[in-house]
Steps between C-alpha positions, in 0.01 A plus 500: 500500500856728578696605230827685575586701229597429122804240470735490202723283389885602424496233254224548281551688179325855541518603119300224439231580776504813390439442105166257651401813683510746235285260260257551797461874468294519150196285735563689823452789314201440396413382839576817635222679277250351712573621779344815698777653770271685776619718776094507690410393788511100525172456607336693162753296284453185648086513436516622126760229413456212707438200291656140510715565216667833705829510624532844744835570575521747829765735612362639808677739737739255676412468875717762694546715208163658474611873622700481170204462293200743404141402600615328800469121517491357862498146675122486439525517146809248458222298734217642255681426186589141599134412581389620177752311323358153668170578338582569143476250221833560282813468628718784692883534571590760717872636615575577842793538707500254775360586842349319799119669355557382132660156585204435758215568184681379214586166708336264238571649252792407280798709575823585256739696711827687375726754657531819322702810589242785633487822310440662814841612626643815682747597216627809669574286839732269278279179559506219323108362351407260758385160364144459508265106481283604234176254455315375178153375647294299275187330543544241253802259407748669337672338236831634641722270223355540215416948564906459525587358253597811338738615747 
């Protein structure tokens, strides 16, 4: 149900992964045309689009971090937001930063979790981008090998 990041191989050939990827693009291209990008309020997106054939991908405040965010977006709406989510009929994969809050209501979900370096830094303080455990929540089975294949 864990994954831990994407893991490469020092032997494989990358020219060659990378030639199958770009014979992707012409398809994911057209892919892309159907999609709508929205910046609204989840709850108005969610009931206009929900079908079974939906995939919602969410990129909500992260959980401390809302005062860097206009609009405000609290605990109850992470809380609000992840009811809603259990109720719709496509499928939904949110990112998060880990915390106590978001592990506790994403628990069955499945989970891919990387480190990243955080933007957030004090540049004029000299400090160096802490590492942040960034979280991928899905709630369907991903099909972690074969979306990787490209990489």
């Amino acid at each position: 149900k864990y994954r831990n990041g994407i893991g490469l191989s020092k032997t494989q050939n990358k020219a060659k992964q990378l030639i199958s990827a770009t014979e992707l693009i012409p398809g994911m291209a057209e892919l892309i045309k159907t999609w709508n990008i929205l910046s609204r309020d989840f709850e108005e997106v969610i009931k206009f689009y929900d079908t079974k054939d939906t995939l919602f991908f969410l990129d909500p405040p992260y959980h401390d971090h809302e005062n860097m965010y206009f609009g405000g977006f609290e605990e109850k709406d992470h809380i609000r937001l992840k009811e809603r989510l259990d109720k719709i009929k496509g499928k939904a994969m949110v990112c998060y930063y880990s915390s106590p809050l978001i592990d506790d209501l994403y628990k069955d979900w499945y989970v891919v979790k990387y480190s990243t370096a955080s933007q957030i830094k004090n540049r004029a303080a000299g400090d160096k981008m802490p590492v942040r455990n960034e979280l991928i929540l899905m709630n369907y089975e991903p099909m972690i090998e074969e979306q990787l294949k490209i990489f």
